[in-house]
N, C-alpha and C positions, 0 to 999 in steps of 0.2 A: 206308331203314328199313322195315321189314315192321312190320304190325300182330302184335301178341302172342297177341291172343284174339279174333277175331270170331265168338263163341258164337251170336249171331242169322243168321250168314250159313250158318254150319253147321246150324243148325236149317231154315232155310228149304232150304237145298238138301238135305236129307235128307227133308222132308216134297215138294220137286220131285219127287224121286227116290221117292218112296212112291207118287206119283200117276200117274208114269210106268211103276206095275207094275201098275196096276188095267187092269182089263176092264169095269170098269162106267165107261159116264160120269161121270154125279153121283158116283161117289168120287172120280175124276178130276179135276175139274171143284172137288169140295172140298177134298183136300188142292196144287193148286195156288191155290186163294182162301184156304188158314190158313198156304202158306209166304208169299207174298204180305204177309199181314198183318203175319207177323213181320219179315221184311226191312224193314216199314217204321214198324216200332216207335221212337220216339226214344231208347227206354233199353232197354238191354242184361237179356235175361230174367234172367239173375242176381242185377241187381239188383230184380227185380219179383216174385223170388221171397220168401214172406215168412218170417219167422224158425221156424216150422213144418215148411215145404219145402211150402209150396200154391202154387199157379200161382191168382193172380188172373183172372178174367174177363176177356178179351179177343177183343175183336169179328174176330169169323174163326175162332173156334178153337174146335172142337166137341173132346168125349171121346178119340175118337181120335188128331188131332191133342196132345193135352195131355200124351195119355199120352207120343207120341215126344218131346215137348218134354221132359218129367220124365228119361227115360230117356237123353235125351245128355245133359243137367245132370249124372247121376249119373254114369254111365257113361262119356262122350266121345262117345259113339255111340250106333246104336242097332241090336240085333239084331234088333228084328222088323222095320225097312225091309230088314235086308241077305235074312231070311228072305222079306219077302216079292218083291223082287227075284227070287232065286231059281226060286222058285213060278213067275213069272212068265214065265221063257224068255226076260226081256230083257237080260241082266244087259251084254251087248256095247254096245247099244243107248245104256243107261241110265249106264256107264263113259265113251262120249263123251262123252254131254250132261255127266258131274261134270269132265271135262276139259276145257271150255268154259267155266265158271265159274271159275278161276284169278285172283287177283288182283280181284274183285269187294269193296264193300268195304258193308254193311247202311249205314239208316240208321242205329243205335243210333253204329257205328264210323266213320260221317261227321263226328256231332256232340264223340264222342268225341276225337277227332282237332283237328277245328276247337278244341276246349278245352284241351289239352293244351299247356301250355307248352314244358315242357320239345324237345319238335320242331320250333319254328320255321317259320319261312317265310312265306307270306302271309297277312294274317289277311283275316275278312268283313269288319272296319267299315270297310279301305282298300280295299275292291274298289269301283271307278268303275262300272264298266258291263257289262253281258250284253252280247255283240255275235252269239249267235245267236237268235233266235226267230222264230216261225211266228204267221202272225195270218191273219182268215179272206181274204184275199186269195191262199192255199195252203189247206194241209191244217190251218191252225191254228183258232182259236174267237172269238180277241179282234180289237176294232178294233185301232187304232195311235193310238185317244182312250185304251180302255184302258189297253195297251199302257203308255202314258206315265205313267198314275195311276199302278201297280202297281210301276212302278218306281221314279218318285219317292217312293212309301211306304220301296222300301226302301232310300231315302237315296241312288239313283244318281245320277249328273252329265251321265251319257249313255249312250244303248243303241242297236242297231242292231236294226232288222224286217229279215228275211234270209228271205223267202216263195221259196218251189222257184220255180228259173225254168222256161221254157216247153216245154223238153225232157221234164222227168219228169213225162209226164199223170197216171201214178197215182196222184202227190200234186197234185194241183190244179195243174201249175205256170203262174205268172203270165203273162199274154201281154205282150210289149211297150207293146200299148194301155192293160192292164190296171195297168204298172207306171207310164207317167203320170200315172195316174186316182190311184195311191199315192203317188205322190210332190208330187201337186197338195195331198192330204190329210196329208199329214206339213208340209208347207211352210206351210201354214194352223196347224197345231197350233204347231211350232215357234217363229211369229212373236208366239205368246199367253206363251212360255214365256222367262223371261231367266234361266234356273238351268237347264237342262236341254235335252240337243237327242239328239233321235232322227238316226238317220242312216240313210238306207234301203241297203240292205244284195239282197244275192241270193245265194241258196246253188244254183252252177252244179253240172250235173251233168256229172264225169267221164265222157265215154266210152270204151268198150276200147282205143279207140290213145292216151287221153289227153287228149284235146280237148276242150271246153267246148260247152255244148249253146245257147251265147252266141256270136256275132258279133264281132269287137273293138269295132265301133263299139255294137253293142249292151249289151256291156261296160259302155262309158264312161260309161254314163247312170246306173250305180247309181255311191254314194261308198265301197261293200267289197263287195269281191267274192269270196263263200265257197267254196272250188271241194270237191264231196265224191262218193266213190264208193258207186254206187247199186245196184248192178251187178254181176256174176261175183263177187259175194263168198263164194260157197261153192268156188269153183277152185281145184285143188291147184297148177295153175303158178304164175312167179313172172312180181310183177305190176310189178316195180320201176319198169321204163321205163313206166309208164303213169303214173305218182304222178308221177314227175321230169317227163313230160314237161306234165302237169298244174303242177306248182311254176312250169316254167320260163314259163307263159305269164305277159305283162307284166302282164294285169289282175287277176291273181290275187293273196290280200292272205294268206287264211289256207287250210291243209289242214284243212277240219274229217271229225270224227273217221274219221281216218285207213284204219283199218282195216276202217270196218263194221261190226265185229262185235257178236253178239248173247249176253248172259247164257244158255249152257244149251242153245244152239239151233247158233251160228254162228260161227265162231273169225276172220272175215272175209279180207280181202286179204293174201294170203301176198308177202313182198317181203322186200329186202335193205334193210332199215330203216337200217341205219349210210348207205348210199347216199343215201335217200332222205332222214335226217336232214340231212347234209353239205348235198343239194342247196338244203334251203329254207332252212338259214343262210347259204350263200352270196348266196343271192339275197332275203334278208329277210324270207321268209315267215313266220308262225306257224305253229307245231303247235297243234291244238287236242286240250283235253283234254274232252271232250262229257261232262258233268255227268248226262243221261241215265241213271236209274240200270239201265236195259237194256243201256245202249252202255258207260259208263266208261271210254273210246277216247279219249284213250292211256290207259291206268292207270300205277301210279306205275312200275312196273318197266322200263316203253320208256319213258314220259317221262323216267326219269335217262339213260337214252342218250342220248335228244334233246339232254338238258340236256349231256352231255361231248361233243356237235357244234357245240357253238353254237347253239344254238336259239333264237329265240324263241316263246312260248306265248299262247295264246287261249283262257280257259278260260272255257266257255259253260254255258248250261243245256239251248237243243234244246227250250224250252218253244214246247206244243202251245196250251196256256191260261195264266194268268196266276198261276194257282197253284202250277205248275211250275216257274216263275221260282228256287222253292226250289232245284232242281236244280245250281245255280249251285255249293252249298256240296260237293256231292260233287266238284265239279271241284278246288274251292280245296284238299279235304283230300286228295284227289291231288295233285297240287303241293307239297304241306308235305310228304308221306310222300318225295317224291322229290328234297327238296331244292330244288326251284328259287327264287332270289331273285325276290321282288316288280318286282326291276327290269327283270326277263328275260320279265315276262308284259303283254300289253300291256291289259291291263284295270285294272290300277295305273296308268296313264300318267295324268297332266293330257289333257282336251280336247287341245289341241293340242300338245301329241307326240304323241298320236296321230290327229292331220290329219297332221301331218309327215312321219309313217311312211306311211299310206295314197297318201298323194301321191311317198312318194319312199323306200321300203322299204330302197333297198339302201344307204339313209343310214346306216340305225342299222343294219346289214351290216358296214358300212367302218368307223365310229365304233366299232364292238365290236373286230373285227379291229386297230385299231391299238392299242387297250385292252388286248387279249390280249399284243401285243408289246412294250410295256410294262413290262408284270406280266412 
């Protein structure tokens, strides 16, 4: 299923694309701070518009901005971004970047989505647990005391801290000593908590042949192990054997988001995705769907591919802080747009189906597989 109208995602990447024609910074600088704003509005400017046709006040949106906001309401479009494109001499430039944003989905069309009956598929009040986030032990902000409030607020059962391991410096990543010192401090929290268990997690970094920036035996020490490409994601070759031979490592649990890529910026890791879908149902991997509303990696259109390989799915937030945590719901409304059953994402699971899985993946691999022949 395709979204019918996301009017906010079109308004934001039109005002993207206004700021990508400027020569002055601070215009720069402000029509990417008023697309911003709109992308993360919770309701849809149409309906914000009032029975007059004024655009209410909203924080981020100067004059200018308002006016292209008015002007694709009425229009679909807008001709003074394409005019001043134009002017600009970018227009090559400025056609990538709107070619990078495919399949991006605003909040207003997150929430939307999440509400909408009639589409089906998983909803928020049955989603168990976030199993990626960043806490200051990496590039993230929160302890893993927070961490655990923030998610017990929003009724989780359980959640995984997934801090960069020791390969990728330029996100902080954790040292073996450092991931003791975390797992001494989750094991402390844990034993205060009889409704909730954190599970320490490591989000490993792919390298170009495929490898793990982890040790096996260094591996063994975290209870999930994320494996994600950090790296050549702007390369035109293809990267397939390097994801596959990433899947096929034994301590690897999920692909989190797959591809890298970036909203406007970065189309990430070019691969034979049916291949590398195949690979990780065989072997019981999840896909992760990265809730990140920069990443949205998979979005709904490769996740249904996943979903006719046999997949199963991991749908995360990628939070940096604790308020992020939101991010979660862009992933679920990916997942509802693409179909996937609740049963096929393992963030629905009870606690222990999914220990079962982590300890022993290609269970629920075999257990589908004979499911299918069956049917």
């Amino acid at each position: 299923m395709t979204p019918l109208s996301d009017v906010n995602a079109v308004v934001g990447g039109l005002l993207r694309d206004l700021a990508f024609a400027q020569t002055a910074q601070p215009k720069m600088f402000g029509y990417k701070r008023a697309a911003a704003a709109v992308l993360a509005l919770d309701t849809s400017l149409t309906e914000l518009i009032t029975p007059e046709g004024a655009l209410p006040r909203i924080a981020g949106i100067g004059p200018g901005s308002a006016r292209i906001i008015q002007e694709t309401l009425e229009t679909g479009g807008s001709p003074t971004v394409e005019r001043a494109i134009d002017v600009s001499g970018r227009r090559g430039d400025i056609e990538r970047r709107r070619a990078l944003r495919a399949h991006f989905l605003s909040r207003a069309e997150v929430l939307r989505v999440l509400r909408d009956r009639s589409i089906g598929g998983p909803t928020l009040s049955d989603y168990a647990g976030d199993l990626q986030m960043h806490s200051e032990w990496s590039d993230g902000s929160p302890t893993v005391e927070d961490i655990i409030r923030a998610c017990q607020a929003r009724g989780y059962k359980y959640a995984a801290v997934t801090d960069h391991s020791h390969g990728l410096k330029i996100a902080g990543g954790m040292s073996m000593h450092e991931a003791a010192e975390q797992r001494h401090a989750i094991d402390h929290l844990n034993a205060r908590s009889h409704s909730f268990r954190l599970l320490q997690g490591i989000e490993a970094n792919i390298g170009a042949d495929g490898q793990l920036d982890l040790s096996p035996d260094e591996a063994r020490v975290f209870e999930l192990v994320l494996a994600a490409p950090h790296s050549r994601l702007r390369r035109a070759e293809d990267q397939t054997e390097r994801l596959i031979a990433a899947i096929q490592n034994p301590a690897v649990r999920i692909l989190a988001h797959p591809r890298g890529r970036i909203t406007g910026s970065r189309a990430g890791v070019v691969a034979d995705w049916n291949r590398v879908f195949t690979a990780a149902a065989d072997c019981g991997v999840a896909v992760e769907i990265d809730g990140d509303p920069a990443r949205q990696d998979l979005d709904y259109v490769l996740a249904s591919s996943a979903l006719a390989a046999g997949c199963l799915f991991a749908l995360d937030s990628d939070a940096h802080t604790t308020e992020q945590l939101s991010y979660a719901e862009t992933a679920i409304a990916h997942a509802r747009l693409a179909g996937i059953p609740a049963d096929r994402i393992v963030n629905y699971w009870p606690l222990d189906r999914l220990v079962d899985w982590l300890s022993d993946p290609q269970r629920e691999a075999r257990t589908f597989a004979q499911h299918q022949e069956r049917a």
